[in-house]
PDB file of N, CA, C and O in Angstrom:
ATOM      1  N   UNK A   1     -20.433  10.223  -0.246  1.00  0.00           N
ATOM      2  CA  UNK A   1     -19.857  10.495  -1.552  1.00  0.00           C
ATOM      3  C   UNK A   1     -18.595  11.340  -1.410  1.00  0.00           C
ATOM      4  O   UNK A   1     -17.533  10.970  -1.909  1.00  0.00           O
ATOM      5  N   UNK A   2     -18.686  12.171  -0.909  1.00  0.00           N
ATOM      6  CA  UNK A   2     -17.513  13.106  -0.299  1.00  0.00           C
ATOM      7  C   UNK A   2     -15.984  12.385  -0.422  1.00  0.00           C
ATOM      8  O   UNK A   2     -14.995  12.455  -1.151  1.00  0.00           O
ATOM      9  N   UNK A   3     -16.403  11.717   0.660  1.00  0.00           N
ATOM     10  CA  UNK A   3     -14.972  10.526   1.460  1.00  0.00           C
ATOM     11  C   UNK A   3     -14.957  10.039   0.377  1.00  0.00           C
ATOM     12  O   UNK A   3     -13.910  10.661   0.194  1.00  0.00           O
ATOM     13  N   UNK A   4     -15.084   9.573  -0.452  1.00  0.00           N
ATOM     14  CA  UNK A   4     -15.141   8.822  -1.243  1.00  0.00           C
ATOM     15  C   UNK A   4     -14.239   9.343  -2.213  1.00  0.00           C
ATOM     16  O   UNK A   4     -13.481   8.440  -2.566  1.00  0.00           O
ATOM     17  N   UNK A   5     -14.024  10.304  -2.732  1.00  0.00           N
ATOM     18  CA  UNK A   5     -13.789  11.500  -3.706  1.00  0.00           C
ATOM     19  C   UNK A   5     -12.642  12.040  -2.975  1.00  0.00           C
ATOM     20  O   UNK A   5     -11.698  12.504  -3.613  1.00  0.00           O
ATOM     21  N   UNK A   6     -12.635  12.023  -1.669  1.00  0.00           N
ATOM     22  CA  UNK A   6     -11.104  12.518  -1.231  1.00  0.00           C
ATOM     23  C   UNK A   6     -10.493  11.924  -0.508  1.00  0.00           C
ATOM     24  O   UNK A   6      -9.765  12.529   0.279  1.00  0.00           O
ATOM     25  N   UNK A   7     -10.549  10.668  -0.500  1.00  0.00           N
ATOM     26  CA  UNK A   7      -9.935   8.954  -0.873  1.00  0.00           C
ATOM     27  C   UNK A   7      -9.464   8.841  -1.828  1.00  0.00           C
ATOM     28  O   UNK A   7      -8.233   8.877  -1.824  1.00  0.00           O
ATOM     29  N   UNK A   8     -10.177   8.647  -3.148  1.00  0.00           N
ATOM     30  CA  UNK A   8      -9.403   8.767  -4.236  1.00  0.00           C
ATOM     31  C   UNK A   8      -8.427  10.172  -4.653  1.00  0.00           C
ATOM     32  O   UNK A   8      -7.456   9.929  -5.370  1.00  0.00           O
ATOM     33  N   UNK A   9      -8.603  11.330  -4.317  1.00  0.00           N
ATOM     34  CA  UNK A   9      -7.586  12.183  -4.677  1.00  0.00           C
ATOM     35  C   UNK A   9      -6.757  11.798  -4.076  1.00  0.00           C
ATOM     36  O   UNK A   9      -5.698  11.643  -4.683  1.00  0.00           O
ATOM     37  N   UNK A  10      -6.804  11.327  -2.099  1.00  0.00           N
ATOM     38  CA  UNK A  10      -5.367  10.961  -1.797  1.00  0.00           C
ATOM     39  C   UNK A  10      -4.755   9.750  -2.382  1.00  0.00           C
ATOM     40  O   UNK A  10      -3.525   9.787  -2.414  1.00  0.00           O
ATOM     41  N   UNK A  11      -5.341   8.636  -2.874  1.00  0.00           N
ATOM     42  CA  UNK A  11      -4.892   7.854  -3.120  1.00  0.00           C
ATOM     43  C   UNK A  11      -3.729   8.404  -4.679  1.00  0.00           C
ATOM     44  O   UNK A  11      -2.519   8.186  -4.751  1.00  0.00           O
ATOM     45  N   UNK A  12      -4.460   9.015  -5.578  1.00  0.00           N
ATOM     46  CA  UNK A  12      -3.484   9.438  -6.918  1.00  0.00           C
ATOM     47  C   UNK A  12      -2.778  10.357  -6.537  1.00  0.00           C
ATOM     48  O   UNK A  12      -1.729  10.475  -7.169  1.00  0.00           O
ATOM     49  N   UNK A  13      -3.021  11.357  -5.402  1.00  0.00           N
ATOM     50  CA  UNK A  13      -1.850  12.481  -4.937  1.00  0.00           C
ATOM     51  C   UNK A  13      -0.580  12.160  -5.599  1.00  0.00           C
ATOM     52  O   UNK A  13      -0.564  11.106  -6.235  1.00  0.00           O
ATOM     53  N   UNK A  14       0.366  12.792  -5.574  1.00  0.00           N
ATOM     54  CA  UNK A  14       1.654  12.485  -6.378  1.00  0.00           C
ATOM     55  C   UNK A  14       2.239  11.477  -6.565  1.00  0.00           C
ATOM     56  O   UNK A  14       3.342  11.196  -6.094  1.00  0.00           O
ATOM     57  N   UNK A  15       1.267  10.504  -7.599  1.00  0.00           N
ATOM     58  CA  UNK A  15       1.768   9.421  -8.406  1.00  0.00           C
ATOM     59  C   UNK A  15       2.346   9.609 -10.066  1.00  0.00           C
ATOM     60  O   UNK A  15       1.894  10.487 -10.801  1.00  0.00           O
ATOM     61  N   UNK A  16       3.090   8.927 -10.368  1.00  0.00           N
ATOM     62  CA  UNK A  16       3.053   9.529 -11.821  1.00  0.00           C
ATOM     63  C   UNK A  16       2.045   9.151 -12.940  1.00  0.00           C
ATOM     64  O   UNK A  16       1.700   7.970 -12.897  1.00  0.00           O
ATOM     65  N   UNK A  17       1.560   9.813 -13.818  1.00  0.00           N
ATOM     66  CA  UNK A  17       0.941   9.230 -14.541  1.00  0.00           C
ATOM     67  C   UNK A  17       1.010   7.747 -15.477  1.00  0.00           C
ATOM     68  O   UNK A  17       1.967   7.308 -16.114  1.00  0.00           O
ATOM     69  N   UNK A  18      -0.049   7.299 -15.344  1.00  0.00           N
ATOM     70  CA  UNK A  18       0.307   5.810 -15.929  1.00  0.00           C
ATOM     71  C   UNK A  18       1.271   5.785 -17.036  1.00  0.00           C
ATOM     72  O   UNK A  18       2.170   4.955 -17.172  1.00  0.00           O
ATOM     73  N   UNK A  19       0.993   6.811 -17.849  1.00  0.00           N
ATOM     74  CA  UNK A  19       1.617   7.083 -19.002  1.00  0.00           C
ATOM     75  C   UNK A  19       3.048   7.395 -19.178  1.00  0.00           C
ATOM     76  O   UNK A  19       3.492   7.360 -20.325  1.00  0.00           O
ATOM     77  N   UNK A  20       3.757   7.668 -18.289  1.00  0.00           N
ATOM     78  CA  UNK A  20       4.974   8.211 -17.769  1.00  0.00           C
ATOM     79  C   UNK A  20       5.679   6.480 -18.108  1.00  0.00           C
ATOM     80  O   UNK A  20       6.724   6.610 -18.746  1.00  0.00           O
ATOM     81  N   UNK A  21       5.429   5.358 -17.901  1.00  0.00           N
ATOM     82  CA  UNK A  21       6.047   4.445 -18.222  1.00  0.00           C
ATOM     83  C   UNK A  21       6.403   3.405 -17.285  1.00  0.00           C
ATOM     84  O   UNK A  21       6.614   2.210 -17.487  1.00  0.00           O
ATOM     85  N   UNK A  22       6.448   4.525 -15.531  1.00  0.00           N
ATOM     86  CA  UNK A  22       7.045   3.982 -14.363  1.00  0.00           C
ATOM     87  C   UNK A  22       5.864   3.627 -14.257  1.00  0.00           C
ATOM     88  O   UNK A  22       4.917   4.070 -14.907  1.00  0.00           O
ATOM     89  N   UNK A  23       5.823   2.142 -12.769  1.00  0.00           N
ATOM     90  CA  UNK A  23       4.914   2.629 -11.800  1.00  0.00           C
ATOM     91  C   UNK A  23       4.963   3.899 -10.737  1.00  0.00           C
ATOM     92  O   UNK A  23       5.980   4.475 -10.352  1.00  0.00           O
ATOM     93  N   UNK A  24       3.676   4.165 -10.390  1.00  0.00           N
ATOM     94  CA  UNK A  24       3.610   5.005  -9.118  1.00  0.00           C
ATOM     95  C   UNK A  24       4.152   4.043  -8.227  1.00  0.00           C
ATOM     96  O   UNK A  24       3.933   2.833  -8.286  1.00  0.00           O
ATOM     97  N   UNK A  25       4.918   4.668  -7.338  1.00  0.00           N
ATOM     98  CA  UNK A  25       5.284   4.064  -5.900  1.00  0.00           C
ATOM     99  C   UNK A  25       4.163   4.679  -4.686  1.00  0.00           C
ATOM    100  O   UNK A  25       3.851   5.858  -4.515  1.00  0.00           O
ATOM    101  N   UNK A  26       3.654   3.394  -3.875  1.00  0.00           N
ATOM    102  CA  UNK A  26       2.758   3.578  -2.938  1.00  0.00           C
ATOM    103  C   UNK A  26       2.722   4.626  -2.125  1.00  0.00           C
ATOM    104  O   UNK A  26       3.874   4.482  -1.715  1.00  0.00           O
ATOM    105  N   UNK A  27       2.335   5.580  -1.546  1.00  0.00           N
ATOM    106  CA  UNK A  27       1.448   5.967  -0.887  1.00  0.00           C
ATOM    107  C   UNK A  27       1.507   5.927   0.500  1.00  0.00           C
ATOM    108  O   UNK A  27       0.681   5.184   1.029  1.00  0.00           O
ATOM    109  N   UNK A  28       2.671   6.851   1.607  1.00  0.00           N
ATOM    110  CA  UNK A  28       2.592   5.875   2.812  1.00  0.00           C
ATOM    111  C   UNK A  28       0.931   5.581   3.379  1.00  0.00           C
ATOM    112  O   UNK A  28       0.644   4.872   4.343  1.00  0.00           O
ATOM    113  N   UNK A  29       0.558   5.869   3.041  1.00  0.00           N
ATOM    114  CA  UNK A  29      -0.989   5.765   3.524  1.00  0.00           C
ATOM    115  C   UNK A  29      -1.183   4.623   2.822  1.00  0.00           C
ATOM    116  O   UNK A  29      -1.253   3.720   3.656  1.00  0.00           O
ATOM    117  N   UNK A  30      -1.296   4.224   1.823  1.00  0.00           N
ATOM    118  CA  UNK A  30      -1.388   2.956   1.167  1.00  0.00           C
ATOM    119  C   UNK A  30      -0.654   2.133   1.785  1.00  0.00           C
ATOM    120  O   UNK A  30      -1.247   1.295   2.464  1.00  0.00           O
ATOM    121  N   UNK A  31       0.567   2.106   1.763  1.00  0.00           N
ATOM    122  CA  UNK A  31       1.235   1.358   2.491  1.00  0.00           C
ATOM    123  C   UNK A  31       0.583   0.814   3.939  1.00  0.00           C
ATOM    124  O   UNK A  31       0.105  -0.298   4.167  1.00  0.00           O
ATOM    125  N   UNK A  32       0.727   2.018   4.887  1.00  0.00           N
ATOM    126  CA  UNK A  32      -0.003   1.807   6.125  1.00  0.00           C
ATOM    127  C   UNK A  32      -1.042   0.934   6.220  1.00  0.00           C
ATOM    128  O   UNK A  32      -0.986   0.059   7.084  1.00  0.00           O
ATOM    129  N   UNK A  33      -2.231   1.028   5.299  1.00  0.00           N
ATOM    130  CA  UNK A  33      -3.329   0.632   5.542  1.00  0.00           C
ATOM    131  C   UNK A  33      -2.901  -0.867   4.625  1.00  0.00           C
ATOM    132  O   UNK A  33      -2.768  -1.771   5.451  1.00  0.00           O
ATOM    133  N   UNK A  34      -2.809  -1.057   4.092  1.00  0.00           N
ATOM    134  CA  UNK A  34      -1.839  -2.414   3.745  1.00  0.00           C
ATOM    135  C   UNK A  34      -0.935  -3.381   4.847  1.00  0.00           C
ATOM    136  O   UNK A  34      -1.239  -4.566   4.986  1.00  0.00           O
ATOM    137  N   UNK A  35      -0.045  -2.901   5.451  1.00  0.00           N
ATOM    138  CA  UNK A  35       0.562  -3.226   6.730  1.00  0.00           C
ATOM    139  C   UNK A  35      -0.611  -3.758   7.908  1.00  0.00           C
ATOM    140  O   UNK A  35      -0.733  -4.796   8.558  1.00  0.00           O
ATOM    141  N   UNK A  36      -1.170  -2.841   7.843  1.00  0.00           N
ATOM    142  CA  UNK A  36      -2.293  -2.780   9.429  1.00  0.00           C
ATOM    143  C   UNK A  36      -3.229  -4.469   9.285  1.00  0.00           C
ATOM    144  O   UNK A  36      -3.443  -5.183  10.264  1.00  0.00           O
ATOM    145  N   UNK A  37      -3.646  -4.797   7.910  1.00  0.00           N
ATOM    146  CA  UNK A  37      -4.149  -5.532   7.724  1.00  0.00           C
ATOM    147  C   UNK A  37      -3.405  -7.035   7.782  1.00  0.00           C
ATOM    148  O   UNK A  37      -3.867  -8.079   8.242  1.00  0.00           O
ATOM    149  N   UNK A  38      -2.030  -6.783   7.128  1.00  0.00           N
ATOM    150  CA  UNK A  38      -0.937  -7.931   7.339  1.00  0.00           C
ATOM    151  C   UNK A  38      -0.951  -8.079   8.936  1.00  0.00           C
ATOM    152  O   UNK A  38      -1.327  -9.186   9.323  1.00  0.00           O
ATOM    153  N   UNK A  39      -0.551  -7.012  10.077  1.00  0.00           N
ATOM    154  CA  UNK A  39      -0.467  -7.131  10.952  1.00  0.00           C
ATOM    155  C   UNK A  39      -1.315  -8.148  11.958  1.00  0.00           C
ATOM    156  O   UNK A  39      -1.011  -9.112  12.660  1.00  0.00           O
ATOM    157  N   UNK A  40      -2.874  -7.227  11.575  1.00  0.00           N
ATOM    158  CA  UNK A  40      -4.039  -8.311  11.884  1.00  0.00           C
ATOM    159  C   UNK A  40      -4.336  -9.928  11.438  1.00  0.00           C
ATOM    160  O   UNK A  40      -4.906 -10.821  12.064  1.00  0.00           O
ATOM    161  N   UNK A  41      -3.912  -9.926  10.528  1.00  0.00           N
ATOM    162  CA  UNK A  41      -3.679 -11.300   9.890  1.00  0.00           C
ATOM    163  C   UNK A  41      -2.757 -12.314  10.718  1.00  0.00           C
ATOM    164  O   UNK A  41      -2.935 -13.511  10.944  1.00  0.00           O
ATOM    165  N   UNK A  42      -1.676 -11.427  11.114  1.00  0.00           N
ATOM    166  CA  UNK A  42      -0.377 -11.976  11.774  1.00  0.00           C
ATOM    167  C   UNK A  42      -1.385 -12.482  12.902  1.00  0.00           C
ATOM    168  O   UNK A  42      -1.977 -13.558  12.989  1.00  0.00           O
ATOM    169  N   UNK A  43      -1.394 -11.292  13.792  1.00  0.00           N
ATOM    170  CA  UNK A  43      -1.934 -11.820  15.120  1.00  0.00           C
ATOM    171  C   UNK A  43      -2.978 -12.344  15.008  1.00  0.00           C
ATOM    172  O   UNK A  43      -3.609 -12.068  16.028  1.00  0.00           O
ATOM    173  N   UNK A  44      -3.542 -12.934  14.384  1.00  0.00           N
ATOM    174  CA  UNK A  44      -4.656 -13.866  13.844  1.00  0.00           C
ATOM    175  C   UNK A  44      -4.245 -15.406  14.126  1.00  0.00           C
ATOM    176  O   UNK A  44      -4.824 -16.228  14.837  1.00  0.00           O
ATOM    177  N   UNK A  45      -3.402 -15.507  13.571  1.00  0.00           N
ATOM    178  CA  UNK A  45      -2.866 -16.612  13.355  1.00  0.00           C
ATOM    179  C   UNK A  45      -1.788 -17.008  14.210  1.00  0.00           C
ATOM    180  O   UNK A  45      -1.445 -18.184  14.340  1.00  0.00           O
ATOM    181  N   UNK A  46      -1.291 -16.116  14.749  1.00  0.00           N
ATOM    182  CA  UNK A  46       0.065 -16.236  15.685  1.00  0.00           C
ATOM    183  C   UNK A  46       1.207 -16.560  14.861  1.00  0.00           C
ATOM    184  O   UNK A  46       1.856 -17.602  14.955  1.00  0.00           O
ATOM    185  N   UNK A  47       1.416 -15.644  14.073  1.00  0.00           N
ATOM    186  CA  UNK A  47       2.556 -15.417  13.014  1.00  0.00           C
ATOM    187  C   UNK A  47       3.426 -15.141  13.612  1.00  0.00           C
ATOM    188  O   UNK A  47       3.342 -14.827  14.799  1.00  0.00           O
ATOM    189  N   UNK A  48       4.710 -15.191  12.824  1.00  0.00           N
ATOM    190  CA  UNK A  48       5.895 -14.208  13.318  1.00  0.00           C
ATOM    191  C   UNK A  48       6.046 -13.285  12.738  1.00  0.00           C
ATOM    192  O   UNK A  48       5.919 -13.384  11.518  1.00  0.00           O
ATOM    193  N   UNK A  49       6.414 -11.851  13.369  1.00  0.00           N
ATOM    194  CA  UNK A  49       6.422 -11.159  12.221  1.00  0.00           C
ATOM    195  C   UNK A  49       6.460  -9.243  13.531  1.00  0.00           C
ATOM    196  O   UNK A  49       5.775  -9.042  14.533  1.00  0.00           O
ATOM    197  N   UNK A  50       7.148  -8.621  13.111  1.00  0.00           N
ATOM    198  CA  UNK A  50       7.210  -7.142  13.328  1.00  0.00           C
ATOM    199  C   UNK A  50       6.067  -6.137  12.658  1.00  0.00           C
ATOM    200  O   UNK A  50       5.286  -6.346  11.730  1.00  0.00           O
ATOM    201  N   UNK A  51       6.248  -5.125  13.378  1.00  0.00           N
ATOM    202  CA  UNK A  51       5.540  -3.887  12.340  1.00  0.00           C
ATOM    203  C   UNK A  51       6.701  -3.535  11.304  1.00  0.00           C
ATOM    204  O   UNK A  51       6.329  -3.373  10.142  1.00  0.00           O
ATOM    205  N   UNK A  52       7.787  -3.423  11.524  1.00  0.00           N
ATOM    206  CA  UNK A  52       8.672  -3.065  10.120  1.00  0.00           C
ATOM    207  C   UNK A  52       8.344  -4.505   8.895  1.00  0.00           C
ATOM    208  O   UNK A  52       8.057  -4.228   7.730  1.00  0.00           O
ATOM    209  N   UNK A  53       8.418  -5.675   9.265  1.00  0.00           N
ATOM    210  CA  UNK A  53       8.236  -6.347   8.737  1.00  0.00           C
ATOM    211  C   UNK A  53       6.714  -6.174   7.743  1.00  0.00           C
ATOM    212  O   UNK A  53       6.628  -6.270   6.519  1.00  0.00           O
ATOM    213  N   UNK A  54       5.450  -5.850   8.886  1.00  0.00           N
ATOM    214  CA  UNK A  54       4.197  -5.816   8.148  1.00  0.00           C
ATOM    215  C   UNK A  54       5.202  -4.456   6.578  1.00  0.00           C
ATOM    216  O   UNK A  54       5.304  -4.753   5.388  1.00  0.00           O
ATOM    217  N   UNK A  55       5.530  -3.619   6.993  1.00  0.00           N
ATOM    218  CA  UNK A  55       5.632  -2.366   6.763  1.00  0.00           C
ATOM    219  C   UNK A  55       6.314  -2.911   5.073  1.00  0.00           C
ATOM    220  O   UNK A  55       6.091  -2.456   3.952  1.00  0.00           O
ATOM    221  N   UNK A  56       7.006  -3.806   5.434  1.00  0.00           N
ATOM    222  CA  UNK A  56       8.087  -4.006   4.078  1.00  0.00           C
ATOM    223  C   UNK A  56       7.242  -4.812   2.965  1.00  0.00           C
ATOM    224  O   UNK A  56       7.265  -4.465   1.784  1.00  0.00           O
ATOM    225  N   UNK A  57       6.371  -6.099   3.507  1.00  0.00           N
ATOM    226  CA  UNK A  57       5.431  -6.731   3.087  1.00  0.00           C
ATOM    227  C   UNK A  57       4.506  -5.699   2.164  1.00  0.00           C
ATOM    228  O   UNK A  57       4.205  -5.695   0.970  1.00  0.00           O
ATOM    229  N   UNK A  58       4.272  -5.038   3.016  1.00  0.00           N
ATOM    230  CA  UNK A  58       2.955  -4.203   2.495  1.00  0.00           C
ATOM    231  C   UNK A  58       3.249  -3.560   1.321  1.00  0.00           C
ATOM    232  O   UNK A  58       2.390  -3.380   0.458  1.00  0.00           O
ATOM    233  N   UNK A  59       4.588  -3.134   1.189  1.00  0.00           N
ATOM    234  CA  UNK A  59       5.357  -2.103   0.189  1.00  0.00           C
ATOM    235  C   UNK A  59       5.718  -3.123  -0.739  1.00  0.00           C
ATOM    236  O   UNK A  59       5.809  -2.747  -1.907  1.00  0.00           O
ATOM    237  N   UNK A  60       5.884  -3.996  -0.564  1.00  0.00           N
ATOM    238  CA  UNK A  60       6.390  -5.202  -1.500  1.00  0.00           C
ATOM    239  C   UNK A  60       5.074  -5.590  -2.676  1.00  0.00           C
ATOM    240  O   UNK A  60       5.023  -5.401  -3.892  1.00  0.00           O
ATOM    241  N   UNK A  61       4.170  -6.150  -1.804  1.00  0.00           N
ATOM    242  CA  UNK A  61       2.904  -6.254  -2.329  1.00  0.00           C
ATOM    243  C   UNK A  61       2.227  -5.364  -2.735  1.00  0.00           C
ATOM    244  O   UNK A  61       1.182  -5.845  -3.173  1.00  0.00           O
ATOM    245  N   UNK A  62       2.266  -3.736  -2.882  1.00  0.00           N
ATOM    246  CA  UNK A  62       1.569  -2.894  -3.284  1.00  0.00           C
ATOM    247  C   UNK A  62       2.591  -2.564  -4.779  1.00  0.00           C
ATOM    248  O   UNK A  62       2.152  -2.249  -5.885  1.00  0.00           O
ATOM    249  N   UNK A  63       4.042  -2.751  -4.388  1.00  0.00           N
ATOM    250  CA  UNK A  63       4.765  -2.394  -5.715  1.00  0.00           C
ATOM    251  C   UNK A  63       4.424  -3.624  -6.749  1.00  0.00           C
ATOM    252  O   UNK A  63       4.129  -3.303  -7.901  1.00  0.00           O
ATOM    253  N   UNK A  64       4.453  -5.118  -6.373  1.00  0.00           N
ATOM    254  CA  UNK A  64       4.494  -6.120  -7.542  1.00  0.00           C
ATOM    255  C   UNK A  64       2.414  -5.790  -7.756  1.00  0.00           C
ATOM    256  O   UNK A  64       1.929  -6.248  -8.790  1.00  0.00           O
ATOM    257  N   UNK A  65       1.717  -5.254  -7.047  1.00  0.00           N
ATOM    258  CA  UNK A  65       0.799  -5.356  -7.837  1.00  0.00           C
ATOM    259  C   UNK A  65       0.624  -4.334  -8.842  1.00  0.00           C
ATOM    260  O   UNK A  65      -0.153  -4.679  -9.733  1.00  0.00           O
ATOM    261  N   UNK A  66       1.177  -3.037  -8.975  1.00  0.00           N
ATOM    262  CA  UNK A  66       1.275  -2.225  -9.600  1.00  0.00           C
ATOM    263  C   UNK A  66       2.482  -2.232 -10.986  1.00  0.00           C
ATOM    264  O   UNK A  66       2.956  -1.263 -11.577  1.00  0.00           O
ATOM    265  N   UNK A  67       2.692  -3.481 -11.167  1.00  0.00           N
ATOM    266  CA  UNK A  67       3.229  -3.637 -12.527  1.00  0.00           C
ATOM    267  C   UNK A  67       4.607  -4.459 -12.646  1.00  0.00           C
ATOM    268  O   UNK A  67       5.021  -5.118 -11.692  1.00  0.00           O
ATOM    269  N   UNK A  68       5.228  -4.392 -13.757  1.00  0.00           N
ATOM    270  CA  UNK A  68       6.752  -4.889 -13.570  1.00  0.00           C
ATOM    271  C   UNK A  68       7.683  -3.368 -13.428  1.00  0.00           C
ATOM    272  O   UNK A  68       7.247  -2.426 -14.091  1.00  0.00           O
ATOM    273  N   UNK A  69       8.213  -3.268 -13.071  1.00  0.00           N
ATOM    274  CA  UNK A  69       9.596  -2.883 -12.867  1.00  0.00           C
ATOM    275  C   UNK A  69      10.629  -2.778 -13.662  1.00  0.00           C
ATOM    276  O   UNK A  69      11.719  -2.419 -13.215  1.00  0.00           O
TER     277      UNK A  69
END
């Protein structure tokens, strides 16, 4: 339960409130753990593809899921 509870504080750590109008922008930790998984995917499949690349993906896909812009 713990982890759990300070998972989610890091995850909202200095985001803005929904209410503010913006989205929050990710989280390098969000990000990261987003990337790591693209990465694995990559070499899964024998993709092409960098860690900056996972890195941009990941940030890409964490911003369009978090709203319009």
């Amino acid at each position: 339960m713990r982890d759990k509870k300070i998972a989610t504080a890091e995850r909202t750590k200095g985001s803005v409130p929904p209410e503010a109008g913006v989205p929050a922008e990710p989280s390098d930790e969000q990000i990261r753990l987003r990337a790591y998984f693209i990465s694995e995917r990559r070499r899964r499949f024998a993709l092409l593809g960098d860690a900056e690349s996972d890195w941009l993906e990941a940030k890409r896909q964490l911003l369009s899921e978090s709203g319009p812009r």
